[in-house]
Biopython code that builds the backbone (N, CA, C, O; Angstrom):
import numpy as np
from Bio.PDB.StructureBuilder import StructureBuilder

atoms = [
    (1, "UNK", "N", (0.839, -1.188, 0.000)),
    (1, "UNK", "CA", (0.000, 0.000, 0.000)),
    (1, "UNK", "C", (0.880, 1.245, 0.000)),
    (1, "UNK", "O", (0.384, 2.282, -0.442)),
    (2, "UNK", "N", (2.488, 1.254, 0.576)),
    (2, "UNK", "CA", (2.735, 2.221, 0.739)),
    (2, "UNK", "C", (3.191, 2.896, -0.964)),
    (2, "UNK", "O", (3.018, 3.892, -1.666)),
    (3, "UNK", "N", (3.851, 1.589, -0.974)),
    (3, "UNK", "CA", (4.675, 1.884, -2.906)),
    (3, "UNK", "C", (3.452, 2.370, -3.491)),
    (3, "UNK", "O", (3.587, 3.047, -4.510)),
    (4, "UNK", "N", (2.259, 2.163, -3.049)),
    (4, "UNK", "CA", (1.381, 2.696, -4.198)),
    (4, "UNK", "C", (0.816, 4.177, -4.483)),
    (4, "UNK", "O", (0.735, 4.948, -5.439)),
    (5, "UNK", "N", (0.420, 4.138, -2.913)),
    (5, "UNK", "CA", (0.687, 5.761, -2.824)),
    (5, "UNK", "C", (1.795, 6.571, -2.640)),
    (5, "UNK", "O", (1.549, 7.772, -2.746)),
    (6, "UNK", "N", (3.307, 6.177, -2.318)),
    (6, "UNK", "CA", (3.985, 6.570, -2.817)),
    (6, "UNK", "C", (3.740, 7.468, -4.415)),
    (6, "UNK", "O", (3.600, 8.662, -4.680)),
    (7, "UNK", "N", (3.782, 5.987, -5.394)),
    (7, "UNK", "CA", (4.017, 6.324, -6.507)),
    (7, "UNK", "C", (2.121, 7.303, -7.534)),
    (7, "UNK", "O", (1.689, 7.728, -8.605)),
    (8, "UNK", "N", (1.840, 7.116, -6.309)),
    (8, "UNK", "CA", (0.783, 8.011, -6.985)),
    (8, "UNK", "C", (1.082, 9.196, -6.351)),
    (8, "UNK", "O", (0.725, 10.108, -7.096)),
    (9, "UNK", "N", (1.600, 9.655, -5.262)),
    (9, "UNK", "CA", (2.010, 11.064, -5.228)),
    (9, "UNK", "C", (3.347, 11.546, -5.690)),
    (9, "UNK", "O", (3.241, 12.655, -6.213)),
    (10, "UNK", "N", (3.999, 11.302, -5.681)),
    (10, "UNK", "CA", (4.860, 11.443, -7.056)),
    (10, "UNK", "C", (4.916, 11.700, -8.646)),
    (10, "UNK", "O", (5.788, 12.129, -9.402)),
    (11, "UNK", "N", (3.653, 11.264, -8.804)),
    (11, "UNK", "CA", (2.942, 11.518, -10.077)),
    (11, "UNK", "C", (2.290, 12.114, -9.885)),
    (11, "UNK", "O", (1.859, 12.421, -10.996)),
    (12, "UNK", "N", (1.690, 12.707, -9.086)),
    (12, "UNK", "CA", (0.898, 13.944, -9.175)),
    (12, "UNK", "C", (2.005, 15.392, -8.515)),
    (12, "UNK", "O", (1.780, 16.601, -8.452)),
    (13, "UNK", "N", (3.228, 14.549, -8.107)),
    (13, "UNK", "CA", (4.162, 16.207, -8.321)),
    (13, "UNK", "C", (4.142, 16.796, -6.663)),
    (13, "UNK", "O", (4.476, 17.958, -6.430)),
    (14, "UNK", "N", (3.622, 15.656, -5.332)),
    (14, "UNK", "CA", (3.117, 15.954, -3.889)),
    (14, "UNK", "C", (4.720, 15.229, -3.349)),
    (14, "UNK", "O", (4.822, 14.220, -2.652)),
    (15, "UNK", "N", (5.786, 16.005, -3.854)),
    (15, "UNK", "CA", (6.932, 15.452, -2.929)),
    (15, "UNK", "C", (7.334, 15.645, -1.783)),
    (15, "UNK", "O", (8.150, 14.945, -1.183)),
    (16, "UNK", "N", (6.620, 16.919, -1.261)),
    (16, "UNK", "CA", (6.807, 16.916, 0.241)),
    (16, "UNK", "C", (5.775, 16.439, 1.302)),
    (16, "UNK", "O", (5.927, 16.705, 2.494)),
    (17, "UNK", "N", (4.786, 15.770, 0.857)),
    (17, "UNK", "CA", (3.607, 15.246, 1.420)),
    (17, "UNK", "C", (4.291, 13.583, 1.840)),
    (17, "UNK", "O", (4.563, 12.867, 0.877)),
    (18, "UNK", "N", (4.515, 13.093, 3.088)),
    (18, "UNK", "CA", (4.861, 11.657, 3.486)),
    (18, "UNK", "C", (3.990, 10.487, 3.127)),
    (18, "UNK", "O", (2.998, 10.342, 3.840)),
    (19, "UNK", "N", (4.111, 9.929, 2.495)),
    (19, "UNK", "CA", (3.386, 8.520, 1.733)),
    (19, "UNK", "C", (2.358, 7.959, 3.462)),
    (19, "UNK", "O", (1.240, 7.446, 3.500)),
    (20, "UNK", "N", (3.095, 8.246, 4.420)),
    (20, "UNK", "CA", (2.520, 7.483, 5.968)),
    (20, "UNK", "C", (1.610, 7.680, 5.943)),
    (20, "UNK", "O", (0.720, 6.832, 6.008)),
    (21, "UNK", "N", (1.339, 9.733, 5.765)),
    (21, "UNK", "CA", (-0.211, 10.017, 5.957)),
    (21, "UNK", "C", (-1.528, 9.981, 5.432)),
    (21, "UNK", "O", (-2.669, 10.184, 5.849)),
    (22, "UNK", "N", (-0.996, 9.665, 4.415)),
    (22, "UNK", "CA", (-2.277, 9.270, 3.207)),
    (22, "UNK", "C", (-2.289, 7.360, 3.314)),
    (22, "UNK", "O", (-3.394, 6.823, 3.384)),
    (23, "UNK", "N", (-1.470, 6.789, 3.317)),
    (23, "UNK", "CA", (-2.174, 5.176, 3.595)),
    (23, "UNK", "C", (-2.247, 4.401, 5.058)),
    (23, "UNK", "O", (-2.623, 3.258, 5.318)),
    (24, "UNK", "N", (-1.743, 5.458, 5.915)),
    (24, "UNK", "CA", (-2.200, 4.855, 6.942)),
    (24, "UNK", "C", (-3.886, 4.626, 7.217)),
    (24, "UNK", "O", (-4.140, 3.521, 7.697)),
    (25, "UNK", "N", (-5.021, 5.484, 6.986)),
    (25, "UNK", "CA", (-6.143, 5.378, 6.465)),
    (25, "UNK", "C", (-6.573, 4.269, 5.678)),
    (25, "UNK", "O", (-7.665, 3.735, 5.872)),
    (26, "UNK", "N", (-5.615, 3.822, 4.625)),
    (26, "UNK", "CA", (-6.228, 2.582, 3.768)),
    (26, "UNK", "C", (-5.913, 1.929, 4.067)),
    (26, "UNK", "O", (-6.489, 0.892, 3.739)),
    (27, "UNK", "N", (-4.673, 1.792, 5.006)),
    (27, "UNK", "CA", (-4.365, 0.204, 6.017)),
    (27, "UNK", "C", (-5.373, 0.343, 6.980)),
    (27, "UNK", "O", (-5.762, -0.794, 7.250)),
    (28, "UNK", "N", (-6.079, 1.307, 7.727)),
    (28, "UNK", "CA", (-6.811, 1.031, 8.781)),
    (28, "UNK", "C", (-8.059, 0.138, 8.186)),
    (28, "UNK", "O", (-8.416, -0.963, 8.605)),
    (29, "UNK", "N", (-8.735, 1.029, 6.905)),
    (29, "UNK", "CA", (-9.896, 0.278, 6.151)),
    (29, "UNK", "C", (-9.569, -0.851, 5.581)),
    (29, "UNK", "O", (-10.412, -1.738, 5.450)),
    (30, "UNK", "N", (-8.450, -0.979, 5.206)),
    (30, "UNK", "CA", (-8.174, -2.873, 4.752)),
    (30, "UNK", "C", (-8.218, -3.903, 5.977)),
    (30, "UNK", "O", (-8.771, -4.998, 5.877)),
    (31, "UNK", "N", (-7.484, -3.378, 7.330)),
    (31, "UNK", "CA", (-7.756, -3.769, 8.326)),
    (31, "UNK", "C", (-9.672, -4.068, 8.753)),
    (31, "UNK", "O", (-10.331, -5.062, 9.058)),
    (32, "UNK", "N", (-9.883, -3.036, 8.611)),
    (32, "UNK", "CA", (-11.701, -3.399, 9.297)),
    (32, "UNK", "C", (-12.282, -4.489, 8.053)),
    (32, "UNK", "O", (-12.925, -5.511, 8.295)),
    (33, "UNK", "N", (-11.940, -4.067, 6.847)),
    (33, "UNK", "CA", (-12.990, -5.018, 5.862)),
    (33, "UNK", "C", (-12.467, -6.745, 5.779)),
    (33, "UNK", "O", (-13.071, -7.692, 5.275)),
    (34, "UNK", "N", (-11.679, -6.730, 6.187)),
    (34, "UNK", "CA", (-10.623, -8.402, 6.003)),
    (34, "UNK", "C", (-11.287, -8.436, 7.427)),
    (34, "UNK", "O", (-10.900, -9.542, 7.802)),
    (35, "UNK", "N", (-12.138, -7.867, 8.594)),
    (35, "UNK", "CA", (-12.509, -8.457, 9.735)),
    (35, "UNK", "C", (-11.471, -8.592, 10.532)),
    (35, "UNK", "O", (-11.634, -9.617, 11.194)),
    (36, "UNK", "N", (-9.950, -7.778, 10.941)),
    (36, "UNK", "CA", (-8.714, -7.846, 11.631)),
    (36, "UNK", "C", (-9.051, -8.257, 12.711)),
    (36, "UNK", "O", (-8.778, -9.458, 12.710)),
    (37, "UNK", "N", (-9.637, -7.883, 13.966)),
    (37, "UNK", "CA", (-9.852, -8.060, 14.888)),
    (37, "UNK", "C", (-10.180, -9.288, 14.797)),
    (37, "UNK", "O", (-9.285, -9.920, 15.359)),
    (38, "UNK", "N", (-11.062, -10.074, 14.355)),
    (38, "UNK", "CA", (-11.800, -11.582, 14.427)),
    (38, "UNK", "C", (-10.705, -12.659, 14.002)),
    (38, "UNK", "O", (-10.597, -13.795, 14.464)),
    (39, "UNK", "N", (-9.948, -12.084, 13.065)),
    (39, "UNK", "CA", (-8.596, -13.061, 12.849)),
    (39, "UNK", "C", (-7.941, -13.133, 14.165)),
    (39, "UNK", "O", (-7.821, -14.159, 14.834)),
    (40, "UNK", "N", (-7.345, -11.442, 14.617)),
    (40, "UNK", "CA", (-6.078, -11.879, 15.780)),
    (40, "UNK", "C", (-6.651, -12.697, 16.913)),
    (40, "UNK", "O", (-6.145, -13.719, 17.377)),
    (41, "UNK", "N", (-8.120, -11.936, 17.416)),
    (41, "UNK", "CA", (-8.326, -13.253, 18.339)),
    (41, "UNK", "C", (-8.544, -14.638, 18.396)),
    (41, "UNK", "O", (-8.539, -15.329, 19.415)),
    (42, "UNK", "N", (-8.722, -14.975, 17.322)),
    (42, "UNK", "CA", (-8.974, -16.508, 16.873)),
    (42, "UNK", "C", (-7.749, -17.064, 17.042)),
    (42, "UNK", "O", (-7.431, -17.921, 17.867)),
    (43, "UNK", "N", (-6.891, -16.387, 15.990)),
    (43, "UNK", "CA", (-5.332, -16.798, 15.472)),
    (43, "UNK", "C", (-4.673, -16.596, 17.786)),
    (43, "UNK", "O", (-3.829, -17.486, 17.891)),
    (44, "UNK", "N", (-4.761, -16.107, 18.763)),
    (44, "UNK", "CA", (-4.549, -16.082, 19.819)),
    (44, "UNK", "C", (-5.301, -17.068, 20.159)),
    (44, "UNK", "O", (-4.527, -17.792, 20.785)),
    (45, "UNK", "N", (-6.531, -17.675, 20.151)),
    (45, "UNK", "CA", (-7.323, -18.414, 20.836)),
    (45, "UNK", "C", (-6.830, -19.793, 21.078)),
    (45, "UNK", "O", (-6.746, -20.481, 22.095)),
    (46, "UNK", "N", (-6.386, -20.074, 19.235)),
    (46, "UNK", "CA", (-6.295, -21.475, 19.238)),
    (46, "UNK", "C", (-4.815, -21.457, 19.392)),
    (46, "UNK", "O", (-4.397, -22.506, 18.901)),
    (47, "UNK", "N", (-3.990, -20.854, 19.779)),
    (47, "UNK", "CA", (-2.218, -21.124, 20.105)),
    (47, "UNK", "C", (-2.358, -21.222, 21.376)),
    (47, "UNK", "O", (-1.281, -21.439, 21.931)),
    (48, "UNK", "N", (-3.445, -21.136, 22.230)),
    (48, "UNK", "CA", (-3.563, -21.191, 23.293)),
    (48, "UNK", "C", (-4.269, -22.552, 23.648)),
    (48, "UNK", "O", (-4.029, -23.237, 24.643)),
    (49, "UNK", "N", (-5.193, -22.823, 22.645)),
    (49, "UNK", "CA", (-5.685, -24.416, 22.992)),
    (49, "UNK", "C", (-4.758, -25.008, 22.235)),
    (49, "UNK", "O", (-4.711, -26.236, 22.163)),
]
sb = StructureBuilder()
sb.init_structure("model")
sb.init_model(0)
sb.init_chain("A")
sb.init_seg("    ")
for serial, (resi, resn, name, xyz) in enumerate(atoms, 1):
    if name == "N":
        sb.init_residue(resn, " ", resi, " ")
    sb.init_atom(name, np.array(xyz, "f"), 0.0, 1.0, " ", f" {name:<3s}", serial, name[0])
structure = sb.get_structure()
């Protein structure tokens, strides 16, 4: 995600703008729609049983 917006602000000519602040937002929303939370606790549940 980052190379991507990287390379889309770069192409639009935004070189002093940090790639962090614009996809940290689309990692949060890739996070909620993949259901993140319901994985880590599962993926914790069963290393524990």
């Amino acid at each position: 995600i980052d190379m991507v917006v990287s390379g889309i602000l770069m192409s639009m000519g935004m070189f002093m703008l940090p790639p962090a602040a614009i996809s940290l937002p689309f990692k949060l929303l890739l996070f909620i729609l993949v259901d993140g939370w319901h994985l880590i606790v599962k993926s914790l549940v069963e290393g524990f049983l």
